[in-house]
C-alpha positions as a Markdown table, in Angstrom:
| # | Residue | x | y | z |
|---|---|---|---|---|
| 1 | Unk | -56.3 | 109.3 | 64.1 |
| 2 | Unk | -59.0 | 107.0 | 62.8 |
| 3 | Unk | -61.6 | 106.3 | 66.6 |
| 4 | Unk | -63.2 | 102.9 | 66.5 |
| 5 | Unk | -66.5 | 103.6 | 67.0 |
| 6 | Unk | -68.4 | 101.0 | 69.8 |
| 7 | Unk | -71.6 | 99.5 | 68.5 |
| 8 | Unk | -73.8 | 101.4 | 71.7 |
| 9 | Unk | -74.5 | 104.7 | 72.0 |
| 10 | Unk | -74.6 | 106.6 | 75.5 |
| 11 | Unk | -75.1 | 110.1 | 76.4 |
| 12 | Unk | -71.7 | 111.6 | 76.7 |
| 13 | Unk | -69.9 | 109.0 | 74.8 |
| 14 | Unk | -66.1 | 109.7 | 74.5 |
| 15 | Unk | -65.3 | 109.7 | 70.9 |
| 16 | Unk | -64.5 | 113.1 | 69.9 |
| 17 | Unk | -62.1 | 112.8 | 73.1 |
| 18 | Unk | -60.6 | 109.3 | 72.6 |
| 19 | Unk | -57.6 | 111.0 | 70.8 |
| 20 | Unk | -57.0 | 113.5 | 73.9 |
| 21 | Unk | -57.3 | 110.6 | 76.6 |
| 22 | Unk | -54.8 | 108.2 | 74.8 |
| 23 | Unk | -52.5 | 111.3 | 74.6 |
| 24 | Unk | -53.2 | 111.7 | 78.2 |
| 25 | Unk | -52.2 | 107.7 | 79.4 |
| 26 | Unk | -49.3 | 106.8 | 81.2 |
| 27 | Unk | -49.2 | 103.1 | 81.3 |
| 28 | Unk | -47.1 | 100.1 | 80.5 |
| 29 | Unk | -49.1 | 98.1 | 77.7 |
| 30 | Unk | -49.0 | 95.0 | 80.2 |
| 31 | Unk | -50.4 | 96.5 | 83.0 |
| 32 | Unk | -54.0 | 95.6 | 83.9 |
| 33 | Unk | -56.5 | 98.3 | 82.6 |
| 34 | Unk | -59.9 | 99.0 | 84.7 |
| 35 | Unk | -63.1 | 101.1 | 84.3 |
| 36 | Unk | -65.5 | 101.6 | 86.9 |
| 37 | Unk | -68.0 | 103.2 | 84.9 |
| 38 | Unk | -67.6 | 101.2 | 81.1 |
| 39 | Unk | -70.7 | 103.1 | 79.5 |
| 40 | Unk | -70.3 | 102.6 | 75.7 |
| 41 | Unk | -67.0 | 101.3 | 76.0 |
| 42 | Unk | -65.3 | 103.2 | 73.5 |
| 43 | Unk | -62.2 | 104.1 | 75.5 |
| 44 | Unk | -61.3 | 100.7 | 76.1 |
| 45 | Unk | -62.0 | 99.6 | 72.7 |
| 46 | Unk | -59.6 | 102.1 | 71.4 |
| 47 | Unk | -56.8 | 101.4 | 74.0 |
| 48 | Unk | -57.4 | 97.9 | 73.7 |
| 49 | Unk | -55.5 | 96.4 | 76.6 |
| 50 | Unk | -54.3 | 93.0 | 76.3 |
| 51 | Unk | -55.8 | 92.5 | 80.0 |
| 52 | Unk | -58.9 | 94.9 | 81.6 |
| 53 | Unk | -61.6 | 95.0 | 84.1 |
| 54 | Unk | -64.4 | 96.5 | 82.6 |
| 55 | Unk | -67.5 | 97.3 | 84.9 |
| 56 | Unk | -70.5 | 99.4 | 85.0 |
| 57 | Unk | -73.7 | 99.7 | 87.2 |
| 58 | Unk | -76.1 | 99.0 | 84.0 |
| 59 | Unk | -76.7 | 95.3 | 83.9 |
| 60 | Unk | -77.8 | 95.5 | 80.2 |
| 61 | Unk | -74.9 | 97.3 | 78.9 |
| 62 | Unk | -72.5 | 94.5 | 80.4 |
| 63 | Unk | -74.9 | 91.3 | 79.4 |
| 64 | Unk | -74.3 | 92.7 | 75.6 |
| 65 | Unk | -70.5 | 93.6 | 75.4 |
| 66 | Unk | -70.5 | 89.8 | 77.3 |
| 67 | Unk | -73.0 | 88.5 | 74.5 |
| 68 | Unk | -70.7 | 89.8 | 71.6 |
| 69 | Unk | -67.7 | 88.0 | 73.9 |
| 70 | Unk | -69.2 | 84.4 | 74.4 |
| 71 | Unk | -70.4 | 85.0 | 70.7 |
| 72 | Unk | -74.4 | 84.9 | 71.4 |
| 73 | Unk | -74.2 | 88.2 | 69.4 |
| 74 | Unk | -72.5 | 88.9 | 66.2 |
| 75 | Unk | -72.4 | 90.3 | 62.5 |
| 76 | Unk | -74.8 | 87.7 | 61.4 |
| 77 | Unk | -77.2 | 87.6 | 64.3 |
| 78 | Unk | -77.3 | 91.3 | 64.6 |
| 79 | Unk | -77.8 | 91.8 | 60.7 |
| 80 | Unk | -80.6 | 89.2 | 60.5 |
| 81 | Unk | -82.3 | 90.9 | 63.9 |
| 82 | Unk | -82.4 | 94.6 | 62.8 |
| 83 | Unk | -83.6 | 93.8 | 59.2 |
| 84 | Unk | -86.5 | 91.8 | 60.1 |
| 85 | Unk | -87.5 | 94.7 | 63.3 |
| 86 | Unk | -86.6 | 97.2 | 61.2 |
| 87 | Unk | -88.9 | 96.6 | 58.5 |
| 88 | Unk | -91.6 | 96.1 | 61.4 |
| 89 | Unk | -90.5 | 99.2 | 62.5 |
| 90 | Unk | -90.7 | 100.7 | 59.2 |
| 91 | Unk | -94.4 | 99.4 | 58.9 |
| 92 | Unk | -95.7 | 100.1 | 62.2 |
| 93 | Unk | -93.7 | 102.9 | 63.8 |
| 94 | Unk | -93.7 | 103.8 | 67.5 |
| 95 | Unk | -96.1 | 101.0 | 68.2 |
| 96 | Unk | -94.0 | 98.6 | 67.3 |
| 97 | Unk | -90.9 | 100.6 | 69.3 |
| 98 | Unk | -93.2 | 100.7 | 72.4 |
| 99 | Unk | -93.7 | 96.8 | 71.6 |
| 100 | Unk | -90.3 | 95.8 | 71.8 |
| 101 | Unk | -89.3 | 98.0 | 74.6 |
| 102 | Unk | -92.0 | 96.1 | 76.6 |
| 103 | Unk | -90.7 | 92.9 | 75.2 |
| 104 | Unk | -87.1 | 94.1 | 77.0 |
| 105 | Unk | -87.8 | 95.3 | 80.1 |
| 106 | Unk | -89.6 | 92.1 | 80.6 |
| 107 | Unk | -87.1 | 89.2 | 78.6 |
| 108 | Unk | -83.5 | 91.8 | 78.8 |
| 109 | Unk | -82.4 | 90.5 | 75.6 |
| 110 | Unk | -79.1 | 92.0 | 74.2 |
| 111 | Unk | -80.5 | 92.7 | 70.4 |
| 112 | Unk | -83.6 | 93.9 | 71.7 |
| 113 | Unk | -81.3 | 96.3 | 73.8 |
| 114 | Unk | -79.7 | 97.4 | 70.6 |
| 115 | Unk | -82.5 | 97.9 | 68.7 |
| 116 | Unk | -84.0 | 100.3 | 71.6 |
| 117 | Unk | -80.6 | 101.9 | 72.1 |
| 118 | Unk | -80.2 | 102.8 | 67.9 |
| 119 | Unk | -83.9 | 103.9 | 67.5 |
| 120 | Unk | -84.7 | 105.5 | 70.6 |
| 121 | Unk | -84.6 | 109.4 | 71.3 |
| 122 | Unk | -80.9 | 110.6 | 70.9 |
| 123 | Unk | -79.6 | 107.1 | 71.6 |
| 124 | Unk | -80.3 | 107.7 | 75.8 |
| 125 | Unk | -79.7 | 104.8 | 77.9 |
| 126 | Unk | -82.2 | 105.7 | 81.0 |
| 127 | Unk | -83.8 | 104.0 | 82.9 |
| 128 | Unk | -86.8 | 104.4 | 86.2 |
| 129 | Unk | -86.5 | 103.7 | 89.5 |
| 130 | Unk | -87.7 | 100.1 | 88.9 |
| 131 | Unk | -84.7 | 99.6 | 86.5 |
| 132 | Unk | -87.3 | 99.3 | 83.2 |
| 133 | Unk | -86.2 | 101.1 | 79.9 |
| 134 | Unk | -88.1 | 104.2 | 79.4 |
| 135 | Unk | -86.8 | 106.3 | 77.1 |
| 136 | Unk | -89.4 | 107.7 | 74.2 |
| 137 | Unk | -89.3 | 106.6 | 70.7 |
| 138 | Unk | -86.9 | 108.7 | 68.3 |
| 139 | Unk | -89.6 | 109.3 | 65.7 |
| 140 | Unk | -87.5 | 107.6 | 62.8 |
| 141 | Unk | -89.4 | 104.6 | 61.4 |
| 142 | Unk | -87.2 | 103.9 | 58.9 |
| 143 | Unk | -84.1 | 103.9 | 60.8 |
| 144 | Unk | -82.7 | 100.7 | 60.3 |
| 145 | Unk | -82.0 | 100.9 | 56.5 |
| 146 | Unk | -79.0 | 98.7 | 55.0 |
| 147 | Unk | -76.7 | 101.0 | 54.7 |
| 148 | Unk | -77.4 | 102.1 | 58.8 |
| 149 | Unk | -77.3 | 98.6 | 59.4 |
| 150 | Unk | -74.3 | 97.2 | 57.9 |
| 151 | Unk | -72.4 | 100.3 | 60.1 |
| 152 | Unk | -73.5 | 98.9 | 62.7 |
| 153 | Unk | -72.7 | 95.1 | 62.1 |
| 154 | Unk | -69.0 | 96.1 | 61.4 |
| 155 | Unk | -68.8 | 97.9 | 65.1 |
| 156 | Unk | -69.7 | 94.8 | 66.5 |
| 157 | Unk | -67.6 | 93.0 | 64.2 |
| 158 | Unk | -64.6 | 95.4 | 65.1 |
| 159 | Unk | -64.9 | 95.1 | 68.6 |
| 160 | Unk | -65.8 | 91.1 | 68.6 |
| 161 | Unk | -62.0 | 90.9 | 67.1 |
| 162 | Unk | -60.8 | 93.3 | 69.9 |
| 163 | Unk | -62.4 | 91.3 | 72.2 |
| 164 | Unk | -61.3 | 87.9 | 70.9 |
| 165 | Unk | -57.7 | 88.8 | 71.5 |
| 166 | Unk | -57.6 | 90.2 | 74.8 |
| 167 | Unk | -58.0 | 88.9 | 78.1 |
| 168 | Unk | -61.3 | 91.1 | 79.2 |
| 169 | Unk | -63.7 | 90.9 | 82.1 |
| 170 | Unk | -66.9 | 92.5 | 82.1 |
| 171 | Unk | -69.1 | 92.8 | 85.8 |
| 172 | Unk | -72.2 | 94.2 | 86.8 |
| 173 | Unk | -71.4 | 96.1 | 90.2 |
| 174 | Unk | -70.6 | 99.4 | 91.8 |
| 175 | Unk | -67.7 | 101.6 | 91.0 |
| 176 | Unk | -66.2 | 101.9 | 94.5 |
| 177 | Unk | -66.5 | 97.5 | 94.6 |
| 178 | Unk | -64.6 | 98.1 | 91.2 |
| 179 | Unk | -61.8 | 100.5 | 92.3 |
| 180 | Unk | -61.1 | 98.4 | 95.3 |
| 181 | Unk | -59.9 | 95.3 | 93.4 |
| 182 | Unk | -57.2 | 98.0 | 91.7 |
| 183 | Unk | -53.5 | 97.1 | 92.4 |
| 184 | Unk | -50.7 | 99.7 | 92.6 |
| 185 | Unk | -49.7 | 98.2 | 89.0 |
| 186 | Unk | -53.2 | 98.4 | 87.9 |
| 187 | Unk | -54.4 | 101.9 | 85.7 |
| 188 | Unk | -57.7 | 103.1 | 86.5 |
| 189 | Unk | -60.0 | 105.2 | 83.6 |
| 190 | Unk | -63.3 | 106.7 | 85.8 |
| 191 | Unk | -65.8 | 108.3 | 83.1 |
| 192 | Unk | -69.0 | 109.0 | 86.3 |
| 193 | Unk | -71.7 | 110.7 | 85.1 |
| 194 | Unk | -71.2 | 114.4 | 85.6 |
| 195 | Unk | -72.1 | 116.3 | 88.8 |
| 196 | Unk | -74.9 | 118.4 | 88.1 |
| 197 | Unk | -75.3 | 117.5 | 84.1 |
| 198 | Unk | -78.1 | 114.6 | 84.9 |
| 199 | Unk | -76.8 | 112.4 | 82.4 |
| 200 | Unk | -76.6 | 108.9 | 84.3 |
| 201 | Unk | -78.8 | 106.0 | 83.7 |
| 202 | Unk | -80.8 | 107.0 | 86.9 |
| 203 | Unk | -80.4 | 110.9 | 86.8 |
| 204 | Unk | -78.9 | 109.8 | 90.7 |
| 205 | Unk | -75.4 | 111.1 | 90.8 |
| 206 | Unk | -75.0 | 113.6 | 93.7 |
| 207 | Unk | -72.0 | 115.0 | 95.4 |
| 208 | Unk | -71.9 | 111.9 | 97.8 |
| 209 | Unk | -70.9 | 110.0 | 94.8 |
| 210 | Unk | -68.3 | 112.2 | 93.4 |
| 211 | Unk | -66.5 | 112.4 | 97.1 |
| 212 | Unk | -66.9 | 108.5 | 97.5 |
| 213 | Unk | -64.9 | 108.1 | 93.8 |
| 214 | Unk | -62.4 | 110.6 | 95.0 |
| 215 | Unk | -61.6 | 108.3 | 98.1 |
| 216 | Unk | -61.9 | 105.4 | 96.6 |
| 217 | Unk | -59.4 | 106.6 | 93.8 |
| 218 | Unk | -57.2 | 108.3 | 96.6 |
| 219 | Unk | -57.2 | 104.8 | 98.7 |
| 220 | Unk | -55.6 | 103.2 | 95.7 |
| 221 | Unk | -51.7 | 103.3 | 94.8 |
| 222 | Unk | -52.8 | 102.8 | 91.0 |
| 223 | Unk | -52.3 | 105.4 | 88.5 |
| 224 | Unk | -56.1 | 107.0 | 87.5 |
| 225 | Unk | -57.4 | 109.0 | 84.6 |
| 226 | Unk | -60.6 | 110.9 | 85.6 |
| 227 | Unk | -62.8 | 112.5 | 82.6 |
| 228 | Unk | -65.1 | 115.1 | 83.8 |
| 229 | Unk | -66.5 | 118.5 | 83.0 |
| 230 | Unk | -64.7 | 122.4 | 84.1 |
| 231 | Unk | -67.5 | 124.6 | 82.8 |
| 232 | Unk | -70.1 | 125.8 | 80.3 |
| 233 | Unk | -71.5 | 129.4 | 79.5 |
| 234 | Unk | -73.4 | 129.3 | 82.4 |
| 235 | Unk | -71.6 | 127.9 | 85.4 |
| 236 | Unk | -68.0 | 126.4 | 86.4 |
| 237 | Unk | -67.6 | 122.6 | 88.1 |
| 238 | Unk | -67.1 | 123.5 | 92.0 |
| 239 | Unk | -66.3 | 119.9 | 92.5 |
| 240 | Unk | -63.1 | 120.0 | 90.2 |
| 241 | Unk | -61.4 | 123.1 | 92.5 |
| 242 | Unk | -62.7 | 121.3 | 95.9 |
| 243 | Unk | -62.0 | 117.3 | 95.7 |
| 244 | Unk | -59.9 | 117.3 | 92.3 |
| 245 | Unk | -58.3 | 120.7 | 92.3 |
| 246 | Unk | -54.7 | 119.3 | 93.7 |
| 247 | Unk | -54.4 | 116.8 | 90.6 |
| 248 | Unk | -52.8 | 117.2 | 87.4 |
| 249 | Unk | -55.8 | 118.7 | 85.0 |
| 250 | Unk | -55.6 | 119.1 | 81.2 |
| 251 | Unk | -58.4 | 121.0 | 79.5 |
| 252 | Unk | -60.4 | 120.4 | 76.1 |
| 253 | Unk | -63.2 | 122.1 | 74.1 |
| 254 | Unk | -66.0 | 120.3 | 73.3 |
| 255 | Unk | -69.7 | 119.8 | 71.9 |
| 256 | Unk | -72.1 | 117.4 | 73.7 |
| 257 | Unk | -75.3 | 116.3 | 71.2 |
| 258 | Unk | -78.0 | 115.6 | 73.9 |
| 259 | Unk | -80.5 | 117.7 | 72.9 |
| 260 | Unk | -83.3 | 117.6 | 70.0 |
| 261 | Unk | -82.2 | 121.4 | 68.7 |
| 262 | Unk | -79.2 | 122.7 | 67.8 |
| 263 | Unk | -79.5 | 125.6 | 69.2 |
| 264 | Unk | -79.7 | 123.5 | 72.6 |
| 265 | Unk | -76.1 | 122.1 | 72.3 |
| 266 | Unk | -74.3 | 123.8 | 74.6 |
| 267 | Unk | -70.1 | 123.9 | 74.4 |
| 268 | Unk | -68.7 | 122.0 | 77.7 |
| 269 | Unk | -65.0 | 122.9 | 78.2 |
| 270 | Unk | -63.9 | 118.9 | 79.3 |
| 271 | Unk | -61.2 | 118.5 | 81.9 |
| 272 | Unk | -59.4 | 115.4 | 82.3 |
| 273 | Unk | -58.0 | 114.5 | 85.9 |
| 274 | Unk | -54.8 | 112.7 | 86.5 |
| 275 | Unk | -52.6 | 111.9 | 89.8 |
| 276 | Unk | -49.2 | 111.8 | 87.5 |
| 277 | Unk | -47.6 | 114.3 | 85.2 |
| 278 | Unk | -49.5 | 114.2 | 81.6 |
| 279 | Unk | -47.3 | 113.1 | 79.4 |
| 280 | Unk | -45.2 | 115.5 | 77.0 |
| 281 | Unk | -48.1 | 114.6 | 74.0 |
| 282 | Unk | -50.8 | 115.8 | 76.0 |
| 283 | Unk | -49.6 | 119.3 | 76.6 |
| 284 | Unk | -51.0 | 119.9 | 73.0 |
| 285 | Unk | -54.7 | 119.9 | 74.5 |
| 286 | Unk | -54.3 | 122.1 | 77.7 |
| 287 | Unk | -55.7 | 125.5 | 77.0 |
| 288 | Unk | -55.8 | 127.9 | 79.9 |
| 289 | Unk | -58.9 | 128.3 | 82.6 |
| 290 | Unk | -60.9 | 131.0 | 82.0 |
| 291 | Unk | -64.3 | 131.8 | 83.2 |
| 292 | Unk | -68.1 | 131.4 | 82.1 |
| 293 | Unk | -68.0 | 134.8 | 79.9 |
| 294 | Unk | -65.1 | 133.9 | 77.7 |
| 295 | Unk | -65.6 | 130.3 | 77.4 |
| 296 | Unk | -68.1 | 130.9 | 74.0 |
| 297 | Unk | -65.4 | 133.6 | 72.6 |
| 298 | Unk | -62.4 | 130.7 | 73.4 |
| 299 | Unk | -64.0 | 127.8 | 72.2 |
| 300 | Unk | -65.1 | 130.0 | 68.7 |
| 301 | Unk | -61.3 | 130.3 | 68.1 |
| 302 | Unk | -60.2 | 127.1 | 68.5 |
| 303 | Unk | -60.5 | 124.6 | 65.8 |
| 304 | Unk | -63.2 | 121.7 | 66.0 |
């Protein structure tokens, strides 16, 4: 299947897996669709509910997702914005990056957020403890070139239209605040950060969080889709035997790009949590358990 690619990038962004999860969803297409933790947003722009509550704990990526809604960002402002930085960026390099990340932790302008987001290292959305952008320049001056730039104007184009005909709510506030407002006809997606990966906005995400999600998720009589991780070559996800272990889990191969080497992308074998039966469909992506040793020999045979 073709993925509509969101016009943000996030560390651990879903679209290799956006095939898996739809496979994976149980849900009437007029039920309400939520996510606590809407990051990039690519799962919802490829299920594209007719009616959703989309929230996340980063302010920033909620005012631009509700800029492209209210139309304060589109094709032709974003096109027009990263030509003329770009070519500042192409004349000045990382001073000029520096500049405008300044510029946004003091004005929080959506484009300025883009720009950051698309020329920063690895496309990381982090932030400090005083909630100011802080992630280093990705050593590309030239990185908004036409061609780079016209794929990106056509994401935001694509989603504007998904947007445009659905009945979508964005808000800024806490996952467990989000899960709450859940109805037993309502279908929850939770995408946290993963326990132990330290790849949240805050590099905060502890066990206390990953037991408050499981009791707010257990709380609700809504169906729920969990994404989160089983194990790597090096260690296994206590958390997914402990709180999560008496669900429904599917497994997945993948590859997460986070780091600046190759050599330094580590295969993650993805699980994905659900409190109902997968669907026939999804059966096609469980592959057994197996432990740390075997993981590298399993994932070598499968196909990418």
């Amino acid at each position: 299947m073709s993925v509509l690619v969101p016009p943000i990038k996030c560390q651990g962004i879903k679209t290799k897996l956006v095939p898996m999860i739809l496979r994976t969803i149980d849900r009437d297409q007029s039920t309400r669709w939520i996510e606590p933790f809407f990051g990039s947003g690519v799962v919802a722009f490829n299920v594209a509910p007719s009616n959703a509550l989309l929230a996340d704990s980063n302010p920033h990526v909620v005012n631009f997702y509700k800029a492209i809604q209210n139309g304060h960002v589109n094709g032709y402002s974003a096109r027009d914005f990263l030509q003329r930085e770009g070519e500042v960026l192409a004349r000045r390099g990382q001073d000029y990056y520096y500049e405008v990340r300044d510029r946004f932790n003091q004005d929080r302008e959506p484009l300025d957020f883009l720009f950051l987001n698309r020329s920063c290292f690895n496309g990381l959305i982090r932030f400090n403890r005083e909630g100011r952008f802080n992630v280093p320049f990705g050593h590309k001056p030239n990185r908004f070139a036409r061609p780079y730039v016209t794929k990106i104007v056509n994401q935001i184009e694509r989603f504007r239209s998904v947007v445009a005909s659905s009945e979508w709510h964005f808000k800024c506030q806490d996952f467990a605040k989000t899960i709450a407002e859940a109805g037993r006809n309502d279908f929850i997606y939770c995408d946290p950060p993963y326990l132990g990966r330290h790849v949240d906005y805050y590099d905060s995400w502890n066990e206390r969080n990953e037991r408050t999600l499981y009791d707010s998720l257990s709380k609700r009589q809504a169906r729920f889709l969990l994404s989160t991780w089983h194990s790597n070559q090096h260690r296994r996800n206590e958390q997914l035997d402990s709180l999560w272990g008496h669900h429904h889990v599917t497994l997945h191969p993948h590859f997460y790009h986070i780091g600046a080497r190759e050599n330094n992308r580590k295969a993650m074998l993805e699980a994905l949590v659900t409190n109902y039966p997968p669907p026939r469909g999804s059966l096609e992506a469980t592959v057994p358990a197996v432990d740390s040793s075997q993981l590298e020999v399993s994932l070598e045979l499968l196909p990418a």
